[in-house]
mmJSON file of the N, C-alpha and C atoms, coordinates in Angstrom:
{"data_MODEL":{"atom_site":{
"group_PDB":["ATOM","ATOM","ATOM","ATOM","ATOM","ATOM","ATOM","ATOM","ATOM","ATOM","ATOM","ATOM","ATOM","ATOM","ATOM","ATOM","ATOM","ATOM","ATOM","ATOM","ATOM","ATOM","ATOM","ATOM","ATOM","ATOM","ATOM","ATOM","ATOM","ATOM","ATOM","ATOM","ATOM","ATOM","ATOM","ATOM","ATOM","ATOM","ATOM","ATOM","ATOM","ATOM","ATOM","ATOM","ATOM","ATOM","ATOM","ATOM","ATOM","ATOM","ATOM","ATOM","ATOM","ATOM","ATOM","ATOM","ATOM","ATOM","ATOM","ATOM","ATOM","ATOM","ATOM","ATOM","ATOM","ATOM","ATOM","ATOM","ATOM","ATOM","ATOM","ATOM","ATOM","ATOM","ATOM","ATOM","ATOM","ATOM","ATOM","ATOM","ATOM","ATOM","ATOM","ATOM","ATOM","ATOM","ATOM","ATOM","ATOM","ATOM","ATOM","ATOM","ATOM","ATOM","ATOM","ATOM","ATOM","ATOM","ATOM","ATOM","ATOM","ATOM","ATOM","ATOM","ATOM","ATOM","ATOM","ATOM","ATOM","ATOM","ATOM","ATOM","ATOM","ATOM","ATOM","ATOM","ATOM","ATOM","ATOM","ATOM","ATOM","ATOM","ATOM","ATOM","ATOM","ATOM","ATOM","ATOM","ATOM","ATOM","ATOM","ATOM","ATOM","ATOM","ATOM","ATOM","ATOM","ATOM","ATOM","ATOM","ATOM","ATOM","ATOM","ATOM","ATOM","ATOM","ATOM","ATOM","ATOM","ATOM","ATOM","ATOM","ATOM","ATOM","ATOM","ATOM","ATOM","ATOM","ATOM","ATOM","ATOM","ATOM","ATOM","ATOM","ATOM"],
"id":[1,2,3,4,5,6,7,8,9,10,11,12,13,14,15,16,17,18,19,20,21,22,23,24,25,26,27,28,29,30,31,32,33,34,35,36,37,38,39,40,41,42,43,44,45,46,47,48,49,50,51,52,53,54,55,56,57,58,59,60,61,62,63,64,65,66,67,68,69,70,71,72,73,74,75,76,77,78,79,80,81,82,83,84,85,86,87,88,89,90,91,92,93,94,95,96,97,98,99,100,101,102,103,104,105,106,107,108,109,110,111,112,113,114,115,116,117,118,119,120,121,122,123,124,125,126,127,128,129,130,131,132,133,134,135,136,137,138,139,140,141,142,143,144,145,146,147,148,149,150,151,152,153,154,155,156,157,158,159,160,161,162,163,164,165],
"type_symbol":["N","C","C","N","C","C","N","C","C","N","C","C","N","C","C","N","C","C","N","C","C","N","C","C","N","C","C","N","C","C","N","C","C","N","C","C","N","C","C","N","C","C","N","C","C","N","C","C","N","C","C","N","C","C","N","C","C","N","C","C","N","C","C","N","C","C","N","C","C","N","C","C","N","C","C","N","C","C","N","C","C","N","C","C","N","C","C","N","C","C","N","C","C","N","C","C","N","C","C","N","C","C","N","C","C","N","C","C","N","C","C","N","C","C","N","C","C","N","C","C","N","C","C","N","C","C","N","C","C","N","C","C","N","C","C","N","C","C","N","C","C","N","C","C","N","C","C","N","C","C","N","C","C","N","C","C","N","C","C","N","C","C","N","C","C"],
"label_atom_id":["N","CA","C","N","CA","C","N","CA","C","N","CA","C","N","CA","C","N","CA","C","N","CA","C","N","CA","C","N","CA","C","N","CA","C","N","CA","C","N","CA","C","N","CA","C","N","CA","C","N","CA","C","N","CA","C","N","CA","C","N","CA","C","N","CA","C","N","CA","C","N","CA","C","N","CA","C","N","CA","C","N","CA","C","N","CA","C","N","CA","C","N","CA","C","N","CA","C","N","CA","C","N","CA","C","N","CA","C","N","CA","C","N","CA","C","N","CA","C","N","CA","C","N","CA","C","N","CA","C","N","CA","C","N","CA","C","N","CA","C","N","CA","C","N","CA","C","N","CA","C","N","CA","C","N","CA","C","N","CA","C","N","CA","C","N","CA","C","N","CA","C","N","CA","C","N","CA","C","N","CA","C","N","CA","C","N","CA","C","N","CA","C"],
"label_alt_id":[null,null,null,null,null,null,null,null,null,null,null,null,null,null,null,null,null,null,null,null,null,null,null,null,null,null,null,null,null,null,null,null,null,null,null,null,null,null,null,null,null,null,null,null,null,null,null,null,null,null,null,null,null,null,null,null,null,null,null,null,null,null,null,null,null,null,null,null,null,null,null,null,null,null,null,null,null,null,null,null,null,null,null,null,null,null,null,null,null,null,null,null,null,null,null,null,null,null,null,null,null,null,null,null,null,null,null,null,null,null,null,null,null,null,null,null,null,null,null,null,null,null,null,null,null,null,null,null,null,null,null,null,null,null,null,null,null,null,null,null,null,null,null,null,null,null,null,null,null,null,null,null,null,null,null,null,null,null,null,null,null,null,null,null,null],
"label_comp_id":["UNK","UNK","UNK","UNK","UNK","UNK","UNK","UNK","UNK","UNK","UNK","UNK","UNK","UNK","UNK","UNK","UNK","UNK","UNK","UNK","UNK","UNK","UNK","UNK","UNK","UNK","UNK","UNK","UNK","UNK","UNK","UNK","UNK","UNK","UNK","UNK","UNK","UNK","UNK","UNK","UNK","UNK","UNK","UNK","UNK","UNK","UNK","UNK","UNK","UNK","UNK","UNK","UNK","UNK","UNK","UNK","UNK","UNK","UNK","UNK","UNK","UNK","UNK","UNK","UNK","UNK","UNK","UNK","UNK","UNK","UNK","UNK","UNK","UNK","UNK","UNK","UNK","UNK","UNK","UNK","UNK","UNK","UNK","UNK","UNK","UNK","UNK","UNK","UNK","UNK","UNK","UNK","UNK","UNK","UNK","UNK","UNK","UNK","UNK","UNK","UNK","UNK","UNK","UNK","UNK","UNK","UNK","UNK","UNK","UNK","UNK","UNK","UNK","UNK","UNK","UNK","UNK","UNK","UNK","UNK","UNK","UNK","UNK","UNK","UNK","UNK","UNK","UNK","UNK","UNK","UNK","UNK","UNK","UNK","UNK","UNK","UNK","UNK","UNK","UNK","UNK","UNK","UNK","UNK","UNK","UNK","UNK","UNK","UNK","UNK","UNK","UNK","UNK","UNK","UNK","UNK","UNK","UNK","UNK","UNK","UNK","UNK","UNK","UNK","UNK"],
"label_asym_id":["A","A","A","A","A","A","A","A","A","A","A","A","A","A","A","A","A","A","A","A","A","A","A","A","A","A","A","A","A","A","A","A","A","A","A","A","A","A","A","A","A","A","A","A","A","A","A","A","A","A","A","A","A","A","A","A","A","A","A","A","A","A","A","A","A","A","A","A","A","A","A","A","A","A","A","A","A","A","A","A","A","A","A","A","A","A","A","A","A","A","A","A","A","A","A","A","A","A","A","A","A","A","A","A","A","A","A","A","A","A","A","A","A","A","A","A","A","A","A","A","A","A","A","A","A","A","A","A","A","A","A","A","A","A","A","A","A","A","A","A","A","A","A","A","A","A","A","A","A","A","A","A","A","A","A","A","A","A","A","A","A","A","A","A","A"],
"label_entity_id":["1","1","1","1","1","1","1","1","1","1","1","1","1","1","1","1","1","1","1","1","1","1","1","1","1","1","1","1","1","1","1","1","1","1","1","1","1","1","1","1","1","1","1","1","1","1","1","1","1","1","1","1","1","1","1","1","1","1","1","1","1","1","1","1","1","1","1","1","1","1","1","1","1","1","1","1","1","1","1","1","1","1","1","1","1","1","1","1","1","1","1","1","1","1","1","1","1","1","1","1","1","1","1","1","1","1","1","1","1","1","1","1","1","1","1","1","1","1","1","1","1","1","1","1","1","1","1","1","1","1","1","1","1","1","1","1","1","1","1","1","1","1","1","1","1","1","1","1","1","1","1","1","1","1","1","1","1","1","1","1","1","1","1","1","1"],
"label_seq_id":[1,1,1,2,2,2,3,3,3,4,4,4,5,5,5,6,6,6,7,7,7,8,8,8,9,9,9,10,10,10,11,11,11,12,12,12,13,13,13,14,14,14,15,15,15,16,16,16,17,17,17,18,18,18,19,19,19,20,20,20,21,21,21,22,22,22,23,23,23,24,24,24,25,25,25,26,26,26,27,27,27,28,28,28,29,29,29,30,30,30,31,31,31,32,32,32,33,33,33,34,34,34,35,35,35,36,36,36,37,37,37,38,38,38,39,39,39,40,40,40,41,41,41,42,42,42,43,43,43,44,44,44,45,45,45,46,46,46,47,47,47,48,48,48,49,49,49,50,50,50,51,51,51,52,52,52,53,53,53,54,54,54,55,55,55],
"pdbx_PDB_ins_code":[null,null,null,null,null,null,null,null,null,null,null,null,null,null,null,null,null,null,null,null,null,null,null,null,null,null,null,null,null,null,null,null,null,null,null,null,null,null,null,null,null,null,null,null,null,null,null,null,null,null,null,null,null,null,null,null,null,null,null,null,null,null,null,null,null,null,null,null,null,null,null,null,null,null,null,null,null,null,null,null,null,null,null,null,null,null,null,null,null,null,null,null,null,null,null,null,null,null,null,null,null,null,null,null,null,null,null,null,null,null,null,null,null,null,null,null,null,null,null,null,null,null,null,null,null,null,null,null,null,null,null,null,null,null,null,null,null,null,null,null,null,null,null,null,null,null,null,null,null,null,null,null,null,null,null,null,null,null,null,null,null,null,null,null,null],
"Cartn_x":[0.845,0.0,0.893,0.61,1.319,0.642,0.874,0.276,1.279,0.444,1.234,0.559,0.656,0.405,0.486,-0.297,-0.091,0.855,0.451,1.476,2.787,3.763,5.012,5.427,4.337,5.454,5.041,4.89,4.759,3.161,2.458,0.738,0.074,-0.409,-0.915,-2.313,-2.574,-3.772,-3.821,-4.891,-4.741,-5.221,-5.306,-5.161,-4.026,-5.176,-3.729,-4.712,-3.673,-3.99,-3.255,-4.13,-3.765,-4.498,-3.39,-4.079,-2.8,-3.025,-2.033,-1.281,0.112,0.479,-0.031,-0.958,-1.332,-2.737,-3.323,-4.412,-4.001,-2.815,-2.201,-2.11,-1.075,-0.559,-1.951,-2.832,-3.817,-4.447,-5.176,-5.683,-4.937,-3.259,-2.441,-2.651,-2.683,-2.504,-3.842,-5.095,-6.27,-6.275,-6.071,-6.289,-5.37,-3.904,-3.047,-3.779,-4.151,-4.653,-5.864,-6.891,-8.144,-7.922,-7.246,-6.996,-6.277,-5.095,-3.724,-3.142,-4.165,-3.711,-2.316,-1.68,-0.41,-0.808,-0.534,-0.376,0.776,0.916,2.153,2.111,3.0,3.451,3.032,2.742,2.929,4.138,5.742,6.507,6.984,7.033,7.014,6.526,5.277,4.72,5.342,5.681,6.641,8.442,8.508,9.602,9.393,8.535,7.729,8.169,7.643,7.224,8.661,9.103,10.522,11.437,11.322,12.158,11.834,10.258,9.802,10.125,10.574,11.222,12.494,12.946,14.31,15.349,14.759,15.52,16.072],
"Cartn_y":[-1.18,0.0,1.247,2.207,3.549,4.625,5.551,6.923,8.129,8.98,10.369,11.355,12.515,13.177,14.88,15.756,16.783,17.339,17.123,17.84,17.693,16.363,16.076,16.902,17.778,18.294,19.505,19.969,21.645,22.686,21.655,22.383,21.967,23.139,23.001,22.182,21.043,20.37,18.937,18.387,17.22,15.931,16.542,15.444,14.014,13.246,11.923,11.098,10.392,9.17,8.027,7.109,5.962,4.565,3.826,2.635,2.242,1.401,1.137,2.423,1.931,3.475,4.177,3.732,4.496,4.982,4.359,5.39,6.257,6.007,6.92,8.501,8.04,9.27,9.654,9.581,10.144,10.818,10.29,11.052,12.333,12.003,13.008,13.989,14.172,14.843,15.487,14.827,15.317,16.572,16.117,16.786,18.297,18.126,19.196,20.062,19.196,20.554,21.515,20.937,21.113,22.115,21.45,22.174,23.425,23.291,23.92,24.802,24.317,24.592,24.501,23.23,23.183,21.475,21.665,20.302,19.632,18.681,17.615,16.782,16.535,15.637,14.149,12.725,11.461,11.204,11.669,11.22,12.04,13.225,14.013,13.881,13.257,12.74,11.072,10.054,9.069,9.433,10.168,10.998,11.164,11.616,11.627,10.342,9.911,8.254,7.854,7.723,7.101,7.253,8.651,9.436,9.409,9.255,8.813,7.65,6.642,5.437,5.25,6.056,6.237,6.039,5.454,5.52,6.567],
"Cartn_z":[0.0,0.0,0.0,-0.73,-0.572,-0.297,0.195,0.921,0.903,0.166,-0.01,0.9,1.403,2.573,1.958,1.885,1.329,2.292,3.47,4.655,4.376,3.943,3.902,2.728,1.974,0.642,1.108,2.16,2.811,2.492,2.311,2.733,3.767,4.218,5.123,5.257,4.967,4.523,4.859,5.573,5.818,5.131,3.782,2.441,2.316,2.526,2.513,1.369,0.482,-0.388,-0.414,-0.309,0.044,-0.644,-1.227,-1.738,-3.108,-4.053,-4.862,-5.867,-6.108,-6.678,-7.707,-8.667,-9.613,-9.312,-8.036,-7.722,-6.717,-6.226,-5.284,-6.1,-6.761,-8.189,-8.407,-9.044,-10.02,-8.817,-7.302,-6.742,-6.164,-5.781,-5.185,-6.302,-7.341,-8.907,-8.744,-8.601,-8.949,-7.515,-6.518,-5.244,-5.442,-5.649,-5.802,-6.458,-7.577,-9.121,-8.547,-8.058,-7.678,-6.147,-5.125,-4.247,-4.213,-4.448,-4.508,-5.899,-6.89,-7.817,-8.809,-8.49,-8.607,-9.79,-10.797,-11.623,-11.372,-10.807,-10.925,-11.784,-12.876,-13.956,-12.821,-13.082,-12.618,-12.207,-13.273,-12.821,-11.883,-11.231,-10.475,-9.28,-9.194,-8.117,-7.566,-8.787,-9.001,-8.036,-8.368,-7.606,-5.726,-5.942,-4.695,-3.56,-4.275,-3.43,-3.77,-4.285,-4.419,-3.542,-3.263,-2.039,-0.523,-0.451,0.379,0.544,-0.237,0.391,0.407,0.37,0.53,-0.712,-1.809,-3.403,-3.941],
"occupancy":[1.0,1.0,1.0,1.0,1.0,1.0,1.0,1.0,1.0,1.0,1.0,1.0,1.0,1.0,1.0,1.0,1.0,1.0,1.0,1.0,1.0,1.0,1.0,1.0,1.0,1.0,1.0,1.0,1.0,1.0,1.0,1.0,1.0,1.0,1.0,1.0,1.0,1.0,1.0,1.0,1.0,1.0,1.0,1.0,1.0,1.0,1.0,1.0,1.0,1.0,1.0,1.0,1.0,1.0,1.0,1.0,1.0,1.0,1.0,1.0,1.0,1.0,1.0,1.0,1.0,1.0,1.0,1.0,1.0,1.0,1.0,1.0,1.0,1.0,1.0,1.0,1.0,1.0,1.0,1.0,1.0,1.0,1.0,1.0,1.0,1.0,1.0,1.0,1.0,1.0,1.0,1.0,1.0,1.0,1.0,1.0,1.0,1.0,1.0,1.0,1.0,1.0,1.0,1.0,1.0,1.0,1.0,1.0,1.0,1.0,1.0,1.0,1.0,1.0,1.0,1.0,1.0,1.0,1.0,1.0,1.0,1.0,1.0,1.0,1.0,1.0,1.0,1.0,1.0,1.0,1.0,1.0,1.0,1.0,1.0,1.0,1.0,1.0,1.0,1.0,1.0,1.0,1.0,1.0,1.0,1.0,1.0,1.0,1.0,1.0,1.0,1.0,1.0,1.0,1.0,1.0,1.0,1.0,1.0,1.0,1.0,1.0,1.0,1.0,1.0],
"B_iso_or_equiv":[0.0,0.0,0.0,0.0,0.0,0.0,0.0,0.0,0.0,0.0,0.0,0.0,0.0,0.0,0.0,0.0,0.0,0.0,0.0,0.0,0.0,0.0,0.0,0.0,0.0,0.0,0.0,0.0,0.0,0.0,0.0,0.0,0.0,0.0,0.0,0.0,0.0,0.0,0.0,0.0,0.0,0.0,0.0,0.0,0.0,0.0,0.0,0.0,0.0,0.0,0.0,0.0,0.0,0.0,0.0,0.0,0.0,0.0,0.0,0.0,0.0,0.0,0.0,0.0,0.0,0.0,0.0,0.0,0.0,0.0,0.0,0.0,0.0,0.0,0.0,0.0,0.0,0.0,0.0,0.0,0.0,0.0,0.0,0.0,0.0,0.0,0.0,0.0,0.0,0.0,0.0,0.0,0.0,0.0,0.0,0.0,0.0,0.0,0.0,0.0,0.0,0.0,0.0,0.0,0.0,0.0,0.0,0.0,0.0,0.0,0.0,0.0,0.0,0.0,0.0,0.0,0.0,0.0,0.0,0.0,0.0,0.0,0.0,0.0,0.0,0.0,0.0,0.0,0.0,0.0,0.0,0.0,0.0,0.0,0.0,0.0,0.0,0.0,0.0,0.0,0.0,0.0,0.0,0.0,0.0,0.0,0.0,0.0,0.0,0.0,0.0,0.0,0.0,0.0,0.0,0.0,0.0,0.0,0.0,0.0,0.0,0.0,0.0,0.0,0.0],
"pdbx_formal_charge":[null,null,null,null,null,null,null,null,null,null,null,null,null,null,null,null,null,null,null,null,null,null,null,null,null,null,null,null,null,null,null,null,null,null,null,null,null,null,null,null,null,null,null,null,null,null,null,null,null,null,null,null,null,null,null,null,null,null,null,null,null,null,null,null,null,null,null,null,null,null,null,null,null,null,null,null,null,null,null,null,null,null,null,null,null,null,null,null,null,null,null,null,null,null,null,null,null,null,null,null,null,null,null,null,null,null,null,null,null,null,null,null,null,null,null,null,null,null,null,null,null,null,null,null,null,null,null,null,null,null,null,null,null,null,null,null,null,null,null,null,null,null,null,null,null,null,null,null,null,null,null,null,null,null,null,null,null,null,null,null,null,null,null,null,null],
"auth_seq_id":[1,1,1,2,2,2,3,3,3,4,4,4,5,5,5,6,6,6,7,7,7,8,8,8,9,9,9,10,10,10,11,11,11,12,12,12,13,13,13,14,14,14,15,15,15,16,16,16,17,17,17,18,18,18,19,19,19,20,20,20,21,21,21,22,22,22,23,23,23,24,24,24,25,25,25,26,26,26,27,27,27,28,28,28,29,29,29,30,30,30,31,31,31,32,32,32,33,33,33,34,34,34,35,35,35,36,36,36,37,37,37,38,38,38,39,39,39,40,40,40,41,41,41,42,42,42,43,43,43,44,44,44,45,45,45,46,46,46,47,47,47,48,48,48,49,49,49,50,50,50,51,51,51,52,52,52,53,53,53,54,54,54,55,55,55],
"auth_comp_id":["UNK","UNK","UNK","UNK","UNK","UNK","UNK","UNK","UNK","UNK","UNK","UNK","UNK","UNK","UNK","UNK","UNK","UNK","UNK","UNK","UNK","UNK","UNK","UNK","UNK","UNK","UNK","UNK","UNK","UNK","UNK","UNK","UNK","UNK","UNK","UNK","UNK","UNK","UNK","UNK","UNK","UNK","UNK","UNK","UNK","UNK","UNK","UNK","UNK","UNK","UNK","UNK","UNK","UNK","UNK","UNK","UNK","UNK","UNK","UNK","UNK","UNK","UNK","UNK","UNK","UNK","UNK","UNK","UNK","UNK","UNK","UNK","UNK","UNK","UNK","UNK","UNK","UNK","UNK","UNK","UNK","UNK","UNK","UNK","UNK","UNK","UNK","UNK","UNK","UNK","UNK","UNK","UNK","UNK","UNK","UNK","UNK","UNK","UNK","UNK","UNK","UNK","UNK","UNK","UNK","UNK","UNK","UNK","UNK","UNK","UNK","UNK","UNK","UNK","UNK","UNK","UNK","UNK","UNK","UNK","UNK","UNK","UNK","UNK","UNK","UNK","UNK","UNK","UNK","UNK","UNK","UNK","UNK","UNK","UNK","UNK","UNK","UNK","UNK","UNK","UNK","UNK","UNK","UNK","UNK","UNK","UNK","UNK","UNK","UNK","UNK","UNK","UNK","UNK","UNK","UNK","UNK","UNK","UNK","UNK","UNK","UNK","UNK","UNK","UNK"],
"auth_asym_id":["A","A","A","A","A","A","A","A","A","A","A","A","A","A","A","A","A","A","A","A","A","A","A","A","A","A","A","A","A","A","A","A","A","A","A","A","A","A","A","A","A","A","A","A","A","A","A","A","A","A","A","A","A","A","A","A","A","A","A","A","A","A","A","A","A","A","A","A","A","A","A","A","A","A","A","A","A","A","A","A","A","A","A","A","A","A","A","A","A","A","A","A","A","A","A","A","A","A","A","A","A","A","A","A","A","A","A","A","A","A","A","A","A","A","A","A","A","A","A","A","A","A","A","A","A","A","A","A","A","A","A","A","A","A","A","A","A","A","A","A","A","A","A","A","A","A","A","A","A","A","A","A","A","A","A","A","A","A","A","A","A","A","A","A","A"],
"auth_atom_id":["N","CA","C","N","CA","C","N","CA","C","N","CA","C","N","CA","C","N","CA","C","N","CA","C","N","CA","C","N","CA","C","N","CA","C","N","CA","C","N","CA","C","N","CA","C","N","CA","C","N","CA","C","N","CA","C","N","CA","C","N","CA","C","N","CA","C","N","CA","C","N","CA","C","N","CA","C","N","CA","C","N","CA","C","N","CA","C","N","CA","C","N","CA","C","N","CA","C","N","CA","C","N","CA","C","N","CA","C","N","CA","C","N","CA","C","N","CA","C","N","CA","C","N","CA","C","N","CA","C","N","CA","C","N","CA","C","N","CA","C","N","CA","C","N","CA","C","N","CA","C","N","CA","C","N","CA","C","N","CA","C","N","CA","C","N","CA","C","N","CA","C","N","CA","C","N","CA","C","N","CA","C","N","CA","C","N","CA","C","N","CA","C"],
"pdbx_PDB_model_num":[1,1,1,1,1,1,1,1,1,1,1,1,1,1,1,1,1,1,1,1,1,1,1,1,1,1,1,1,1,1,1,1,1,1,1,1,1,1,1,1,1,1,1,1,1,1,1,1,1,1,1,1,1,1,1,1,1,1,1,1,1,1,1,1,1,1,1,1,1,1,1,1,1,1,1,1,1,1,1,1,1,1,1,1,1,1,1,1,1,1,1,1,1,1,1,1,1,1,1,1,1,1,1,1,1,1,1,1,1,1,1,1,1,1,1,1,1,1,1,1,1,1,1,1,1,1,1,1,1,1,1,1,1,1,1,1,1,1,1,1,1,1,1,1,1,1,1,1,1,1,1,1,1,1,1,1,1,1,1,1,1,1,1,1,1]
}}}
């Protein structure tokens, strides 16, 4: 299972997604755009999680 956290990339928001990585990505993506206004590329968000695991 993977979970991205809007909080860990510096908003103040308690948006978390959670579940396999490509519904992870698409909801973290849909939420940013909609919320925040910020589009993240997939692999950008891919980046994300990568680092979050320490890769």
């Amino acid at each position: 299972m993977t979970e991205l956290k809007c909080r860990d990339y510096g908003f103040e928001c308690d948006f978390v997604a959670n579940g396999d990585t490509e519904e992870v990505i698409e909801n973290f993506r849909n939420h940013t755009e909609e919320e925040h206004g910020i589009d993240y590329s997939k692999e950008a968000i891919m980046q994300f999680l990568l680092r979050k695991q320490g890769l």
